[in-house]
LUMKENU-853499 format. One line per 3 residues: for each residue y, z, x of C-alpha. Coordinates in steps of 0.5 Angstrom, whole numbers, plus 500, padded with zeros to 3 digits. Last residue first. Layout:
% LUMKENU-853499
Y Z X; ...
//
This chain:
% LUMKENU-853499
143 700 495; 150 698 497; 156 703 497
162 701 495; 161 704 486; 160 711 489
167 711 493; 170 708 487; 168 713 482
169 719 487; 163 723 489; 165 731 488
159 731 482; 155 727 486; 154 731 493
154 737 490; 148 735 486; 144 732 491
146 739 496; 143 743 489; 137 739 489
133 742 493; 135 749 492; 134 748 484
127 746 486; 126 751 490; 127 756 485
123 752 479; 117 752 484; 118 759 486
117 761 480; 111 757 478; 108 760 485
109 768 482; 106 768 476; 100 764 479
099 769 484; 102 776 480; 096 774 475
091 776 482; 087 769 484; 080 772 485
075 775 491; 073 782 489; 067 784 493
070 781 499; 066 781 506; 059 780 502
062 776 496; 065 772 502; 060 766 500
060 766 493; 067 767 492; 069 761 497
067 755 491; 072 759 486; 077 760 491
076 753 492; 078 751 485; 082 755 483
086 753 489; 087 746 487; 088 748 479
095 752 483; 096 745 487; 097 741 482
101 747 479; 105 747 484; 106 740 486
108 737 478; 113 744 478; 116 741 484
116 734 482; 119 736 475; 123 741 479
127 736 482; 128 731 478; 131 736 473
136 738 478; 138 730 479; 139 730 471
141 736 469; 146 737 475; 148 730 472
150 731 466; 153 737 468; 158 733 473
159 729 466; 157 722 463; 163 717 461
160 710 464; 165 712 470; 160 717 471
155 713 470; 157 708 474; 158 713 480
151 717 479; 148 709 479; 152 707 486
149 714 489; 142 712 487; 139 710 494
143 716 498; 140 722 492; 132 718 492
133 721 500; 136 727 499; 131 729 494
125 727 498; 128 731 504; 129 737 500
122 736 497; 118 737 504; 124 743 507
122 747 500; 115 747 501; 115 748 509
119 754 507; 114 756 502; 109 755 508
113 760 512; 112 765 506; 104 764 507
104 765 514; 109 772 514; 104 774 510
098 772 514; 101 775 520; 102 782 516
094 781 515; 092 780 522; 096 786 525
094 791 519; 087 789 520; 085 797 522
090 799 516; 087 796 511; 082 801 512
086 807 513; 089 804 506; 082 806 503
083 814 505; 090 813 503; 088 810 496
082 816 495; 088 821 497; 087 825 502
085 830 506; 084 831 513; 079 836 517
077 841 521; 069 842 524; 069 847 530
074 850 526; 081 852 527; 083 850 520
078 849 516; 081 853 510; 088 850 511
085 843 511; 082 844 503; 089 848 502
094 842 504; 090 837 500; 090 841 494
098 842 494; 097 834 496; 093 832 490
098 837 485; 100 831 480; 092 829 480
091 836 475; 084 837 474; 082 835 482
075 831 483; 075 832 490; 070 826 494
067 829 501; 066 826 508; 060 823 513
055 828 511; 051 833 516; 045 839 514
041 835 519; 043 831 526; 041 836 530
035 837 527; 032 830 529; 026 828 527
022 833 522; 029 835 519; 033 828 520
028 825 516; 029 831 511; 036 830 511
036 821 510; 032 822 504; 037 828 502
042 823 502; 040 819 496; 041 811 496
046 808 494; 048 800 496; 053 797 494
055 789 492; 058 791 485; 065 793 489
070 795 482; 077 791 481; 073 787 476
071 792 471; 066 797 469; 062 795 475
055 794 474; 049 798 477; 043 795 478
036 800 478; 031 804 481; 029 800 487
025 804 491; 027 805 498; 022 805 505
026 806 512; 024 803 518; 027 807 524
034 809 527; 040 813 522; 046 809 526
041 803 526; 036 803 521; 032 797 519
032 797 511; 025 796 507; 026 794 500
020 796 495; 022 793 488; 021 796 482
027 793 478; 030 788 481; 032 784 489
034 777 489; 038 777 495; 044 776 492
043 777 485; 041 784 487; 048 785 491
052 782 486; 049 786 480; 050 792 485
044 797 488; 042 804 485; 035 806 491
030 811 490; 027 813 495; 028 821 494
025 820 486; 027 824 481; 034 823 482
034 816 482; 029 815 476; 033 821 472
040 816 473; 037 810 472; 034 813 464
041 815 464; 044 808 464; 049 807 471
057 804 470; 060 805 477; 066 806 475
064 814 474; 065 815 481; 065 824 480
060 825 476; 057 818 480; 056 823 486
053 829 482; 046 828 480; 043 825 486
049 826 493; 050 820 496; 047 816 502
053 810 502; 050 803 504; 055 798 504
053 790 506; 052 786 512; 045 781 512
047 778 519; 043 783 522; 036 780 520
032 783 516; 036 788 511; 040 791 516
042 800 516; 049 802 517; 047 809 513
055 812 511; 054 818 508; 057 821 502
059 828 499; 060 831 491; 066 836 489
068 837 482; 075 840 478; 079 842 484
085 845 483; 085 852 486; 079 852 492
072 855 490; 069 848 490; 072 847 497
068 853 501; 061 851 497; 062 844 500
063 845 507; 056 848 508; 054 841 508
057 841 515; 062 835 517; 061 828 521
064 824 526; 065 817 524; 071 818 520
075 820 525; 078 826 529; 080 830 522
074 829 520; 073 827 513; 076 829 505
077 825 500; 082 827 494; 081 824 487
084 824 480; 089 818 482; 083 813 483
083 807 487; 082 800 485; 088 798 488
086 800 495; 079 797 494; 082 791 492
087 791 498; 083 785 503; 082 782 497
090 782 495; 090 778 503; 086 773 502
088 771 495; 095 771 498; 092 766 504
089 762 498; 095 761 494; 100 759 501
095 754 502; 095 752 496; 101 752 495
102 747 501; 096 742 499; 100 741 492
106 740 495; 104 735 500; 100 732 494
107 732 490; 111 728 496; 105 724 497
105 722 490; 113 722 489; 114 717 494
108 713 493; 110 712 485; 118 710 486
121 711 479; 115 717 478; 123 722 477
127 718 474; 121 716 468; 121 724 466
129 725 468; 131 720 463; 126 722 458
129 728 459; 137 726 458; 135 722 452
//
């Protein structure tokens, strides 16, 4: 009885709690896309390895490091593999066409990046030829390329046109891993560098450290920087999630100011359905008075107004929940090359079904208050 009640109380006045349920709705999903937005920003991070330590310059990423280095860091304690990768910053017919391009070690490089999901039959074609090229699903979807295909990129960091041959498409072994990269051998870009620019040559942009035991990262870590110390070339060594966290840490500003957005909409949210809840309270004082006096008690009447409240609060979340999904759905093609990974994350929908029953217990508790201390004869002197 006391459900049915709530149900037909709560749709009594049809306008209001439309506009109120679609003011929610648009609010959460508001707060839902700017989550979103934020989760995708870390996804690198979260897909991070335990087992890996990346070493770089200790002045910045830009610079590079000896390929010298990486028989000194094999012979550390602790390390299981070492490999090496270089930033290429090349554009694929017009500038607008951003996507990662990393020139990485043949053979060794997807050792130790074994998320990236490569048949051997790829493997041997991409370490036979020296312009092979492994790109992505995402990244091959996205501008139609497949296997056997001859693709030319306009270098900019690396200058000249540059021929590669598509060897194969990786996949991720799940959704948390970037399949919109591209990899392309390194020693292409160091016997250009040889014939055209020797300075540049023998040069890679940081090295991957597999460990055998990840509990000792940052023993590994000091030692890898204890060799290199007062060289012409010292290093920094980190864990792969602190690498990644560098940077999300260059958007640090944008992103803390998309948090404190979000959670200023929940207040919104709340502010939306308290004033809703205090007026449908004023107009029904007279009914909680002559149910009180028809026998109901104040927990019958918390049920009831704070019943309400969370019907239309959870009817707004959820509605705005199916909004979102909808939108992050539409958004996902077009940011896939900014975020490889653009989906509503589990703790998201957890999170605004929470947060809906929560405000609505707050929106209610003054209603309720209000009642449960209203004297019968006071109730019943007020007209609707």
């Amino acid at each position: 009885m006391l459900m049915n009640l709530i149900y037909r109380n709560s749709f009594r006045h049809k306008l209001r709690t439309i506009l109120t349920v679609v003011g929610l709705a648009v609010a959460v999903m508001a707060f839902g896309l700017i989550r979103t937005v934020v989760d995708a920003w870390h996804a690198g991070v979260e897909a991070a390895a335990p087992d890996r330590l990346i070493t770089r310059s200790s002045i910045s990423i830009t610079f590079t490091l000896p390929l010298s280095y990486k028989e000194q860091i094999e012979k550390i304690d602790g390390i299981k593999a070492v490999t090496y990768a270089n930033w290429f910053g090349g554009t694929y017919v017009d500038a607008s066409n951003f996507f990662a391009q990393f020139a990485v070690e043949k053979g060794n490089y997807f050792k130790v990046f074994p998320e990236f999901i490569i048949s051997p039959e790829v493997m041997d074609a991409f370490n036979s030829n020296i312009k092979a090229v492994i790109v992505g699903q995402k990244l091959a979807d996205r501008f139609g390329w497949k296997v056997g295909d001859r693709v030319t990129l306009i270098g900019t960091i690396f200058p000249g046109n540059w021929d590669f041959d598509v060897v194969g498409i990786y996949k991720g072994k799940d959704q948390t891993i970037d399949e919109s990269t591209w990899f392309m051998r390194w020693e292409y870009i160091d016997e250009t560098m040889k014939e055209q620019m020797p300075g540049r040559a023998g040069e890679v942009g940081w090295y991957g450290l597999q460990l055998a035991d990840p509990s000792k990262a940052a023993e590994v870590s000091a030692a890898v920087d204890a060799r290199f110390k007062n060289s012409s070339a010292e290093t920094l060594t980190e864990t792969e999630k602190a690498f990644q966290m560098s940077f999300v840490a260059m958007s640090g500003a944008i992103l803390v100011l998309l948090t404190v957005m979000s959670w200023l909409i929940i207040g919104v949210i709340l502010m939306v359905l308290v004033n809703t809840m205090a007026m449908t309270a004023r107009e029904r004082t007279s009914e909680y008075a002559f149910m009180k006096s028809m026998g109901f008690q104040g927990y019958h009447l918390w049920g009831m107004i704070t019943g309400e409240a969370i019907v239309i609060s959870l009817t707004g979340g959820l509605l705005g929940l199916a909004l979102l999904a909808a939108i992050v759905n539409v958004l996902k093609a077009g940011l896939s090359a900014w975020f490889p990974v653009f989906k509503i994350q589990p703790l998201t929908w957890i999170l605004v079904v929470a947060l809906a029953i929560i405000i609505g217990l707050i929106a209610s508790a003054f209603p309720v208050i209000k009642a449960m201390r209203m004297r019968i004869v006071d109730g019943l002197r007020v007209v609707d």
